[in-house]
Backbone as a chain_set.jsonl record, in Angstrom:
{"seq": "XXXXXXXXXXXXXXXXXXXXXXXXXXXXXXXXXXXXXXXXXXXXXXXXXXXXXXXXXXXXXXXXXXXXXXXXXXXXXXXXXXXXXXXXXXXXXXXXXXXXXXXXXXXXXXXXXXXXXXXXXXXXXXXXXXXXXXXXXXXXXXXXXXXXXXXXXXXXXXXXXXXXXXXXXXXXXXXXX", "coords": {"N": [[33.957, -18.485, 13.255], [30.138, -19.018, 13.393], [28.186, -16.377, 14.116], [25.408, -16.385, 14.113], [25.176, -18.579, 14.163], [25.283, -20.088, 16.013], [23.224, -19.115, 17.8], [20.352, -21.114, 18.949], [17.315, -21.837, 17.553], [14.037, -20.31, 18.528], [11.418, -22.443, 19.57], [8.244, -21.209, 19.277], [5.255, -20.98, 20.885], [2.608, -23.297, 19.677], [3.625, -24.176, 17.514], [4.841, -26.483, 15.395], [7.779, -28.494, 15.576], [10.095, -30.686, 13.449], [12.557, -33.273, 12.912], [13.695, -35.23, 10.727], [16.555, -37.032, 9.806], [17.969, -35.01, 7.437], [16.141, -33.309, 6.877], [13.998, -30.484, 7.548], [10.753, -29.572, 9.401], [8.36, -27.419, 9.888], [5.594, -26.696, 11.534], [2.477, -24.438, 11.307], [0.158, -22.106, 12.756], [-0.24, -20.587, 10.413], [0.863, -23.005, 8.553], [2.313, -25.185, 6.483], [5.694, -25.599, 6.484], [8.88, -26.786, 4.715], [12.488, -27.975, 5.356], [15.556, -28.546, 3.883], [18.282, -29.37, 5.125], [21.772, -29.101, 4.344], [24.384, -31.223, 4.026], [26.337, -30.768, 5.382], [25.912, -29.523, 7.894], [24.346, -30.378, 11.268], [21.874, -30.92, 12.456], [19.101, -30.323, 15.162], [17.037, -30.854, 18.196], [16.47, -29.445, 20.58], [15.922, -28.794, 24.31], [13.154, -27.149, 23.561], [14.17, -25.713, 21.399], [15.347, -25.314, 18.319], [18.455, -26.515, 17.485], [21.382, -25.957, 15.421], [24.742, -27.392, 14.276], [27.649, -27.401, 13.222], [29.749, -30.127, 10.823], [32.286, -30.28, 10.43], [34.853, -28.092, 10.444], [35.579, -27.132, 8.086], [35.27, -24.658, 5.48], [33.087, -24.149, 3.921], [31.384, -25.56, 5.298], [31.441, -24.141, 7.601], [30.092, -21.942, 6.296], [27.589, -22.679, 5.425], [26.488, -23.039, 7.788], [25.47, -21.153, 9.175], [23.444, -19.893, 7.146], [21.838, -22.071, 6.929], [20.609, -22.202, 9.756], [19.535, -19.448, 9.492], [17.728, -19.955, 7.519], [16.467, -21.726, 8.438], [14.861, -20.188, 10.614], [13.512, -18.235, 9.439], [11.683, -19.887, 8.625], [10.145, -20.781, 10.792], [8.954, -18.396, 11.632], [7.466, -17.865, 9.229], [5.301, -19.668, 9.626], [4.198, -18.34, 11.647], [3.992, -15.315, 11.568], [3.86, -14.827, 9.47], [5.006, -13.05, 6.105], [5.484, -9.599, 4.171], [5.309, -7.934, 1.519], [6.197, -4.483, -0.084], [5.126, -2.731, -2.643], [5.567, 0.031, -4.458], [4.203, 1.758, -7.375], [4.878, 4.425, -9.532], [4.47, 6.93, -11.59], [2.645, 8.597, -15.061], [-0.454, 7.009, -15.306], [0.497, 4.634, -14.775], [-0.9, 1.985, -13.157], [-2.385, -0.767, -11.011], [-4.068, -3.748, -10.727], [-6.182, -6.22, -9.349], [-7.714, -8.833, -10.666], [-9.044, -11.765, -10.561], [-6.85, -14.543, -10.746], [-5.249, -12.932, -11.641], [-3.118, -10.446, -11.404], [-2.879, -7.635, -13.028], [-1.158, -5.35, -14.744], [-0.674, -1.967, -15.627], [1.242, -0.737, -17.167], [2.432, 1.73, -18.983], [3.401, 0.178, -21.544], [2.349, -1.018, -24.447], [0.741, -2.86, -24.176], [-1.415, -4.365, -21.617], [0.379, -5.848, -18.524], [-0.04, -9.316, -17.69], [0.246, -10.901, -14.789], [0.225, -14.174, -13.884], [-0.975, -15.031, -10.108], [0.966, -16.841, -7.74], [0.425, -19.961, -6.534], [0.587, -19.809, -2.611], [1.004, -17.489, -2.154], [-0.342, -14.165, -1.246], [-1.742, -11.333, -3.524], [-2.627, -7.834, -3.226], [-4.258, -4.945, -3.899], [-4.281, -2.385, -2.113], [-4.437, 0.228, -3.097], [-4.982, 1.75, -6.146], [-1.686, 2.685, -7.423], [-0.498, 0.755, -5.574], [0.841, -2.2, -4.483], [0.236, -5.074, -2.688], [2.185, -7.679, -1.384], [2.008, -10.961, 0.198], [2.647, -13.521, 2.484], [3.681, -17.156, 3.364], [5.986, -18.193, 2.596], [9.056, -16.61, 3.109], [11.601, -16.232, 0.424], [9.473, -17.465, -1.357], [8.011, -15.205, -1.63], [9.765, -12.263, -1.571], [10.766, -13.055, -4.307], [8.402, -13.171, -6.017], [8.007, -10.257, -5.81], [10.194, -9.199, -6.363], [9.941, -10.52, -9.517], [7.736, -8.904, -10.17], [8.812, -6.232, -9.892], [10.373, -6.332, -11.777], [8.9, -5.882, -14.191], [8.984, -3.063, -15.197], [11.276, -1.549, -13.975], [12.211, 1.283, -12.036], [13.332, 4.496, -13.215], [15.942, 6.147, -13.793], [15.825, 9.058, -14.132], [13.07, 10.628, -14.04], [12.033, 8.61, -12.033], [9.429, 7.081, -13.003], [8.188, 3.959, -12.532], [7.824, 0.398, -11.355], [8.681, -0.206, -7.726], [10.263, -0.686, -4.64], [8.453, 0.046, -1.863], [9.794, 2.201, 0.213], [12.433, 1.969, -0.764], [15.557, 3.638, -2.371], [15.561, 5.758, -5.023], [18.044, 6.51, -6.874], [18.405, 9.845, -8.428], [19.317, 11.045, -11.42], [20.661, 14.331, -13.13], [19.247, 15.924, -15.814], [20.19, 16.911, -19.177], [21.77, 19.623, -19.686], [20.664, 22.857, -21.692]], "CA": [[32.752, -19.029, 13.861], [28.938, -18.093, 12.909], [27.591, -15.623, 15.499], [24.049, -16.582, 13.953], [24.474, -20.148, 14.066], [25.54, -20.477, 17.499], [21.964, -18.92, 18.421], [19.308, -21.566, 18.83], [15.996, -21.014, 17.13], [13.294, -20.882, 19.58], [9.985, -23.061, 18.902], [6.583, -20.488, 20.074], [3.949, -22.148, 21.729], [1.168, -23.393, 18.47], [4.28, -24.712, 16.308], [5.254, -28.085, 15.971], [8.97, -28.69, 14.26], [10.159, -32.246, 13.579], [13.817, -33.127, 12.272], [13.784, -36.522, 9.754], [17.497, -36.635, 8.815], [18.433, -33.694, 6.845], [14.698, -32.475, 6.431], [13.409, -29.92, 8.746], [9.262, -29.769, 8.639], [8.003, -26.589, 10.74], [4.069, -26.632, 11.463], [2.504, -23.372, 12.698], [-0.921, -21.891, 12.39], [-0.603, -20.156, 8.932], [0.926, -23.688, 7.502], [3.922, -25.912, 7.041], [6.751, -25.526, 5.675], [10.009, -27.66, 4.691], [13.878, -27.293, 4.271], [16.487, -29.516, 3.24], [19.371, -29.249, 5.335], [22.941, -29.535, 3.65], [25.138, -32.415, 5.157], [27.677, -30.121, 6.372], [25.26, -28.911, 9.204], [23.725, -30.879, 11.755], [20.319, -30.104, 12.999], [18.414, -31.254, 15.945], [15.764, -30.033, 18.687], [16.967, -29.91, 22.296], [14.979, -27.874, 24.995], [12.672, -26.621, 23.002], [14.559, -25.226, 20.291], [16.207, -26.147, 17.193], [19.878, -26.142, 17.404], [22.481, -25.838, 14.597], [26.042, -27.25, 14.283], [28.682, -27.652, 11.715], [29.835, -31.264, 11.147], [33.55, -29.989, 10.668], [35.299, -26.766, 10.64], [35.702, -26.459, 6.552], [34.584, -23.396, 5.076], [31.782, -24.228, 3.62], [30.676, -26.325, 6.513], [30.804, -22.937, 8.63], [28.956, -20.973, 5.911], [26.424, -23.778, 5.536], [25.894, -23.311, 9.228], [24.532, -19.768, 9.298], [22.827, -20.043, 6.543], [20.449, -22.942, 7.894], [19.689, -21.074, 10.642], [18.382, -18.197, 9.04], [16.736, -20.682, 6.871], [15.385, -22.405, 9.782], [14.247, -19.202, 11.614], [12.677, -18.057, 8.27], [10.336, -21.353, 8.631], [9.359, -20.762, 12.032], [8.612, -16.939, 11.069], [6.76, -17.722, 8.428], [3.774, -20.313, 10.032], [3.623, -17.501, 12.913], [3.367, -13.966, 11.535], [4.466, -14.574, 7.358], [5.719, -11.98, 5.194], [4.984, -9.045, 3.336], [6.166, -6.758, 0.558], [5.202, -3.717, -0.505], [6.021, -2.022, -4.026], [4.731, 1.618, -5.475], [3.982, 2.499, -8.864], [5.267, 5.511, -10.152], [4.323, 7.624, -13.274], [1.417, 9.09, -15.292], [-1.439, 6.333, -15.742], [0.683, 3.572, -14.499], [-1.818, 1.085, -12.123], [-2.031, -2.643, -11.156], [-5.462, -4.355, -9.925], [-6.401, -7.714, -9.157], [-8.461, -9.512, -11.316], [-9.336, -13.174, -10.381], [-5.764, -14.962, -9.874], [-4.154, -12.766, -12.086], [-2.275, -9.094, -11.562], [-3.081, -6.559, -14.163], [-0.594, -4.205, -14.565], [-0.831, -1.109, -17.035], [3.075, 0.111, -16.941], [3.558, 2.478, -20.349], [3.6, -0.331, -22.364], [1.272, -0.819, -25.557], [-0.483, -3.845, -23.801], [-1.289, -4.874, -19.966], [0.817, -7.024, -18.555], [-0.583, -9.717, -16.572], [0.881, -11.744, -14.116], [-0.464, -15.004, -12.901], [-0.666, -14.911, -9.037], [1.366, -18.678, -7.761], [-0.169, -20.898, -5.295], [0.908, -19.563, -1.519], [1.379, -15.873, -1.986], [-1.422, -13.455, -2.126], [-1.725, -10.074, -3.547], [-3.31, -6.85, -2.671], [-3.992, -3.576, -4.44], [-5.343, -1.225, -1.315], [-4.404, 1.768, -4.094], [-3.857, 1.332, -7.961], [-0.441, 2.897, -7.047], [0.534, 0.06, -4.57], [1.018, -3.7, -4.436], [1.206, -5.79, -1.261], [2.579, -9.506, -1.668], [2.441, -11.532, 1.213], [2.958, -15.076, 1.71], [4.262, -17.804, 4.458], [7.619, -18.283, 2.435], [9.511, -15.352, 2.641], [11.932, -16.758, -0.299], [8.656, -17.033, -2.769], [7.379, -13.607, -1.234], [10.772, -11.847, -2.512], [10.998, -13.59, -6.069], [7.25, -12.8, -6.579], [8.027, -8.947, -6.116], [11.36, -9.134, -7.525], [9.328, -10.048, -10.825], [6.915, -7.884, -10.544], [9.416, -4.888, -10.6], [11.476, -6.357, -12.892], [8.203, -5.742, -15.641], [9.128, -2.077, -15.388], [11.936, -1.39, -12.588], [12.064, 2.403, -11.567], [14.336, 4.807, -14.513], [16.899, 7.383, -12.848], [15.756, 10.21, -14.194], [11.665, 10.692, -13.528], [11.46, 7.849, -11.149], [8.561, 6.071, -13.238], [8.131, 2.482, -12.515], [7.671, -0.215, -9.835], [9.819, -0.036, -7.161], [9.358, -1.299, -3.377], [8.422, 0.597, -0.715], [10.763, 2.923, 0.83], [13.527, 2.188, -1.971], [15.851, 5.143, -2.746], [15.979, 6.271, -6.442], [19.364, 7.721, -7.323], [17.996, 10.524, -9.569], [20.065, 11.64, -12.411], [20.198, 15.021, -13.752], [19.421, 15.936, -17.408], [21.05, 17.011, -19.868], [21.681, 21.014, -19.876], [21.134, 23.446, -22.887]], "C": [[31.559, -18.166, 13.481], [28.804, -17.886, 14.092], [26.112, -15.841, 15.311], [23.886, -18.0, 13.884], [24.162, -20.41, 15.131], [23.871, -20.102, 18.283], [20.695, -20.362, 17.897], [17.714, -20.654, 18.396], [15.016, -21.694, 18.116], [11.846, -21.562, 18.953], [8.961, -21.949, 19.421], [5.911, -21.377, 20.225], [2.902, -22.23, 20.168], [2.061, -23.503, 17.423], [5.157, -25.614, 16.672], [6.657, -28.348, 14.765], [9.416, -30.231, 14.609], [11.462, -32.119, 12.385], [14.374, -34.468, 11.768], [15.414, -36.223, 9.103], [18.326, -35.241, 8.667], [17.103, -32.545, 6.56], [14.03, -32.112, 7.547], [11.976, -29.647, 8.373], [8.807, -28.891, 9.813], [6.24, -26.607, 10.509], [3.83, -25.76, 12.173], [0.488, -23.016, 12.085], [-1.513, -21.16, 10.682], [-0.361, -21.047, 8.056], [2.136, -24.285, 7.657], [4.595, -25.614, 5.893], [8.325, -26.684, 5.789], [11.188, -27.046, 4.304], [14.375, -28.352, 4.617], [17.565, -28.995, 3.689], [20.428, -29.419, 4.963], [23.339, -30.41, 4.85], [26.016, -31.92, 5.451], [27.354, -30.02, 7.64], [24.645, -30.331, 9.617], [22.479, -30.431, 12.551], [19.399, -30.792, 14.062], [17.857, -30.401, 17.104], [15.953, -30.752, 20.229], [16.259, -28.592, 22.942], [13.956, -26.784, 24.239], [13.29, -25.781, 21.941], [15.693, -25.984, 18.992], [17.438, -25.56, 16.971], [20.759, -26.376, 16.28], [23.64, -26.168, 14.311], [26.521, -27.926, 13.31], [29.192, -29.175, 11.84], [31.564, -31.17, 11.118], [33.798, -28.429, 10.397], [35.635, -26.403, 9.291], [34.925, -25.217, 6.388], [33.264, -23.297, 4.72], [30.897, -24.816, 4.528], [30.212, -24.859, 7.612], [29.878, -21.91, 7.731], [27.402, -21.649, 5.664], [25.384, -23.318, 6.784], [24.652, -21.982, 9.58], [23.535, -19.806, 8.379], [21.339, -21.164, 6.978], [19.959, -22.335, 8.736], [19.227, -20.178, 10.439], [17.13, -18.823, 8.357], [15.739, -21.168, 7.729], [14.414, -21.617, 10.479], [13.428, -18.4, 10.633], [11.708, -19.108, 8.726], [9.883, -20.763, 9.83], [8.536, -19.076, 11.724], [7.443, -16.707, 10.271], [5.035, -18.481, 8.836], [3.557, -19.446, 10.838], [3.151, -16.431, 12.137], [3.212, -13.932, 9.613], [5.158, -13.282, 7.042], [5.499, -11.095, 4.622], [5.781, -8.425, 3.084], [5.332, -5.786, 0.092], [5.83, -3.236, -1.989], [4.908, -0.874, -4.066], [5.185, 1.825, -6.603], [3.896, 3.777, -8.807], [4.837, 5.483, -11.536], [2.667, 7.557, -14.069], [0.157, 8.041, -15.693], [-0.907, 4.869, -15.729], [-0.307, 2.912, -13.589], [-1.602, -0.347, -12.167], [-3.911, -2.569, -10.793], [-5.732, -5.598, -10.439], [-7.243, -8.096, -9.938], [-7.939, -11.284, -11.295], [-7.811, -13.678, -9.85], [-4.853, -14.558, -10.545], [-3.944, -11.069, -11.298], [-2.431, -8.494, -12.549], [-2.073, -5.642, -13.914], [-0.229, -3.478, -16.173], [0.467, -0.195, -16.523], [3.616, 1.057, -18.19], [3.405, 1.53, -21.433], [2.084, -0.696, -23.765], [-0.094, -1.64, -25.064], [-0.446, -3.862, -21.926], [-0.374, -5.793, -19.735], [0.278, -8.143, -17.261], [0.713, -10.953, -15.952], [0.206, -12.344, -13.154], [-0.136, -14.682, -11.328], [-0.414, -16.574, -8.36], [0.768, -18.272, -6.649], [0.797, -20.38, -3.847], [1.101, -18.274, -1.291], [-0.168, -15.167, -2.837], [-1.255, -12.051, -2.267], [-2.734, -9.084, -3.62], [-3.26, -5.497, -3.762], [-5.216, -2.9, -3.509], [-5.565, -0.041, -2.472], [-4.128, 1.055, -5.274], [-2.556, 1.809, -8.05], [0.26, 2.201, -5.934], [-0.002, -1.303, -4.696], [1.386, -4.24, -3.039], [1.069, -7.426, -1.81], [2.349, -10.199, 0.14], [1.947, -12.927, 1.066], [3.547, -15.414, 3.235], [5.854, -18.057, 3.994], [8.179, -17.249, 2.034], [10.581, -15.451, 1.18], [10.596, -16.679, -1.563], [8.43, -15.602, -2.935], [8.411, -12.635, -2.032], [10.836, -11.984, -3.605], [9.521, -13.278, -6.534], [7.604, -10.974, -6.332], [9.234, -8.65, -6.746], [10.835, -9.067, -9.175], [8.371, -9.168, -11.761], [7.951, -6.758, -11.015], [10.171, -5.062, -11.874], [10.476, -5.908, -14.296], [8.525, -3.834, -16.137], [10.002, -1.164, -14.238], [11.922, 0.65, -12.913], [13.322, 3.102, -12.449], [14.953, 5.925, -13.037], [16.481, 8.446, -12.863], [13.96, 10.905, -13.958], [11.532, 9.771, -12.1], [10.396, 6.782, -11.258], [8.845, 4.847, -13.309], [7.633, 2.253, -11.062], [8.578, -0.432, -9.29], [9.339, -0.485, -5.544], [9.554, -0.393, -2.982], [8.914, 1.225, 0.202], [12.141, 2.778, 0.375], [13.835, 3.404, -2.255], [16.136, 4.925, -4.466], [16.989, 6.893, -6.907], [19.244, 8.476, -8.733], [19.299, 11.065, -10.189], [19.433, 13.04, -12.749], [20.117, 15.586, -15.531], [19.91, 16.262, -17.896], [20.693, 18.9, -19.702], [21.445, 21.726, -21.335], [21.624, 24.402, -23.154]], "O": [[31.663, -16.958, 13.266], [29.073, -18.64, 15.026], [25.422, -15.524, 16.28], [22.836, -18.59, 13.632], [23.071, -20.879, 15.455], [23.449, -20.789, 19.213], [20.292, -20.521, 16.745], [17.229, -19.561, 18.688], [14.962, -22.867, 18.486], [11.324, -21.128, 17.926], [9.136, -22.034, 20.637], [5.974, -22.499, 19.722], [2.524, -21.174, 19.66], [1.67, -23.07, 16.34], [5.917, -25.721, 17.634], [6.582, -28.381, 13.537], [9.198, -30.839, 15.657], [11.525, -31.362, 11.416], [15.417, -34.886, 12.27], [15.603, -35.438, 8.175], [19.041, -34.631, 9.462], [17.131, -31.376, 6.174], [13.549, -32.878, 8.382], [11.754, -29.471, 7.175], [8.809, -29.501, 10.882], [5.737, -26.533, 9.388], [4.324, -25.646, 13.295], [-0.154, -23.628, 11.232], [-2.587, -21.194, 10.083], [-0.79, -20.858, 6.918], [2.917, -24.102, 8.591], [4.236, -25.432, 4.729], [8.687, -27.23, 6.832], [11.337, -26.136, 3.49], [13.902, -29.105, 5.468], [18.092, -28.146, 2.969], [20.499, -30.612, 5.26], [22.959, -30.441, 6.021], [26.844, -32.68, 5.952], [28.151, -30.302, 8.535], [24.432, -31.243, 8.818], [22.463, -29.416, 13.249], [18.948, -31.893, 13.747], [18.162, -29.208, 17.067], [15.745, -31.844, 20.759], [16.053, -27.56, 22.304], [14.114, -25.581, 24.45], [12.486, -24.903, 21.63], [16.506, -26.909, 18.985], [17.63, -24.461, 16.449], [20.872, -27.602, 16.271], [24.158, -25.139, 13.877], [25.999, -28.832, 12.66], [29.098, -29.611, 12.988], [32.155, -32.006, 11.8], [32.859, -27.671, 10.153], [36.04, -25.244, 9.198], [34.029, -24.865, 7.155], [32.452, -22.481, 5.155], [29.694, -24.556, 4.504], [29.142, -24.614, 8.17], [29.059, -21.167, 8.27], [26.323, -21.063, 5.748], [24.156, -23.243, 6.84], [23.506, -21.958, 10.028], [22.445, -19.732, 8.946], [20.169, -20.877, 7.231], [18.835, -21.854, 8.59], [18.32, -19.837, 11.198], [15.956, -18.475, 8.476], [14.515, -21.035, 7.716], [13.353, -22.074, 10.905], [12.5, -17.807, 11.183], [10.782, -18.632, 9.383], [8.912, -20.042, 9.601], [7.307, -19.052, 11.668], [6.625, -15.796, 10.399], [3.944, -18.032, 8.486], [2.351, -19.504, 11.076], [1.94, -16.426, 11.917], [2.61, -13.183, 8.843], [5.813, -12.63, 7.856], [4.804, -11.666, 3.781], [6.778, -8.14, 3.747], [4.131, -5.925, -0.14], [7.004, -3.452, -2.289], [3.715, -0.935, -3.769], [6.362, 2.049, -6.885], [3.016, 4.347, -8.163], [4.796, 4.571, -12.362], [1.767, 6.766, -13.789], [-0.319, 8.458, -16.749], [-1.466, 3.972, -16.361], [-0.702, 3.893, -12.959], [-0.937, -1.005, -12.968], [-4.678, -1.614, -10.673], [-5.591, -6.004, -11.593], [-8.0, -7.126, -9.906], [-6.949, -11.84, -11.771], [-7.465, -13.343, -8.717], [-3.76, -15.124, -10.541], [-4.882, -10.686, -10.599], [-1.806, -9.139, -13.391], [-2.088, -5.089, -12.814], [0.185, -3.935, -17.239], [0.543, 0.738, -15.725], [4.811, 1.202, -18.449], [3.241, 2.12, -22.501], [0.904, -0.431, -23.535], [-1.288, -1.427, -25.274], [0.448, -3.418, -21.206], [-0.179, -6.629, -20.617], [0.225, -7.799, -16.08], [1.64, -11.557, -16.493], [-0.28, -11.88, -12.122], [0.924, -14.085, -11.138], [-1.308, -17.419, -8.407], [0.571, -17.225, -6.033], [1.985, -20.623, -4.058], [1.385, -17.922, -0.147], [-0.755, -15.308, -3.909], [-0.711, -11.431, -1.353], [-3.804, -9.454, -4.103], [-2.219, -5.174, -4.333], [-6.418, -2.804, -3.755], [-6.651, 0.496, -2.693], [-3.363, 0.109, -5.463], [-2.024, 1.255, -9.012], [1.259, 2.649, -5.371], [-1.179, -1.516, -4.987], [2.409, -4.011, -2.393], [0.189, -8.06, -2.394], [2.692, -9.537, 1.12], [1.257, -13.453, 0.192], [3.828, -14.577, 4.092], [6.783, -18.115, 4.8], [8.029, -16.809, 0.894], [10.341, -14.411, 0.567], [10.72, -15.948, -2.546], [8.571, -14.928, -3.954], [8.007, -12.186, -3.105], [11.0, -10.932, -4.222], [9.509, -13.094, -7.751], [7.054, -10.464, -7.309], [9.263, -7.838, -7.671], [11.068, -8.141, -9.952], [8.2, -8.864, -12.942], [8.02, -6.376, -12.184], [10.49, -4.239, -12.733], [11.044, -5.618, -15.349], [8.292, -3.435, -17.278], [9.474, -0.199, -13.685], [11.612, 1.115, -14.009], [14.351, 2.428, -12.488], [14.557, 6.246, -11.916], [16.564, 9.107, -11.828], [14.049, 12.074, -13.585], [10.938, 10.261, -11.14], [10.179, 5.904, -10.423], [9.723, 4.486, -14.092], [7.275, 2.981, -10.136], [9.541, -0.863, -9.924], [8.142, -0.606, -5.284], [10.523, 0.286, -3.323], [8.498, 0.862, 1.302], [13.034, 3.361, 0.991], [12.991, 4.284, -2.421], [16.828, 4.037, -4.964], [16.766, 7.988, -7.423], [19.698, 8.086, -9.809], [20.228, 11.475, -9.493], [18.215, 13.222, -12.75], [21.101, 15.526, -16.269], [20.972, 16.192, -17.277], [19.55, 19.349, -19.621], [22.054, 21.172, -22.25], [21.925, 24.636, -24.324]]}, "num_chains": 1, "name": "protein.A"}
C-alpha cells in the first residue's frame, strides 16, 4: 500500500481544482496548471481535497497511485508558493548574466554559451557566480537547471563548474610525485 497516496491533497483557500475524467486542472494565484492522470488511478475531490485511489491492486496500479499524488500536490504547490533552484559557478572567470531572454554563460570554453530562457521559468543572476531558476512547474524548473549544469557539470578534482546549491563534490586527490 502507498503511504503517500492514502494522504489526501488539501485545496488552500485562492485555488480552484477541477477533475474532467483523467485530467486534473489546478488554478491558484501564480497560474494553472494541468496533469493527465493514468487510468490505473482514480481521482476525485471530496471535502475539500483531492483524493487518490488505485482502480485495482496490480503493481503498477499501486505505483501509479503515489506517483499522482505527488504529481497532484506538485500542482497545487506550484500556483501557491512555485519553485526555485539555485546553482553556483565555480572556477577562475567562469560567470552567467542575463541578457534579454537569453542566459549568457562564460564556462572555460572558447565561446559563450547561451541558453534561451523557455516560456514559464524565470532566471536570476543576484551574483555572476549564481543562478536562480524559478518557475510554477517544478518538473520544468528541474530540467531547466539540470541543463544548465549539464553545459559544464562540476570536475572532481578543482571543483570548477556549475553545480547546485549545497551539492557535495567528491574531491579526488592528484596524482603524487
Amino acid at each position: 500500500m502507498s503511504r503517500i497516496g492514502k494522504k489526501p491533497v488539501a485545496i488552500p483557500a485562492g485555488v480552484t481544482a477541477k477533475v474532467e475524467g483523467q485530467k486534473v486542472s489546478v488554478k491558484g494565484a501564480k497560474g494553472e496548471l494541468n496533469f493527465a492522470v493514468p487510468d490505473d488511478v482514480h481521482v476525485a475531490i471530496e471535502d475539500g481535497a483531492i483524493k487518490v485511489d488505485p482502480r485495482s491492486e496490480s503493481k503498477r496500479a499501486r505505483a501509479m497511485w503515489g506517483m499522482s499524488r505527488s504529481m497532484i500536490n506538485n500542482l497545487v504547490a506550484g500556483v501557491t508558493a512555485g519553485f526555485e533552484k539555485k546553482l553556483e559557478i565555480n572556477g577562475v572567470g567562469y560567470r552567467a548574466a542575463v541578457a534579454g531572454k537569453n542566459l549568457q554563460l562564460s564556462l572555460g570554453y572558447s565561446h559563450d554559451v547561451v541558453y534561451p530562457i523557455p516560456a514559464g521559468v524565470a532566471i536570476a543572476t543576484p551574483k555572476p557566480t549564481e543562478i536562480t531558476i524559478s518557475g510554477i512547474d517544478k518538473r520544468q524548473v528541474g530540467q531547466v537547471a539540470a541543463e544548465i549544469r549539464a553545459f559544464r557539470g562540476p570536475e572532481p578534482y578543482k571543483g570548477k563548474g556549475v553545480k547546485y546549491a549545497g551539492e557535495f563534490i567528491f574531491r579526488k586527490e592528484g596524482k603524487k610525485k
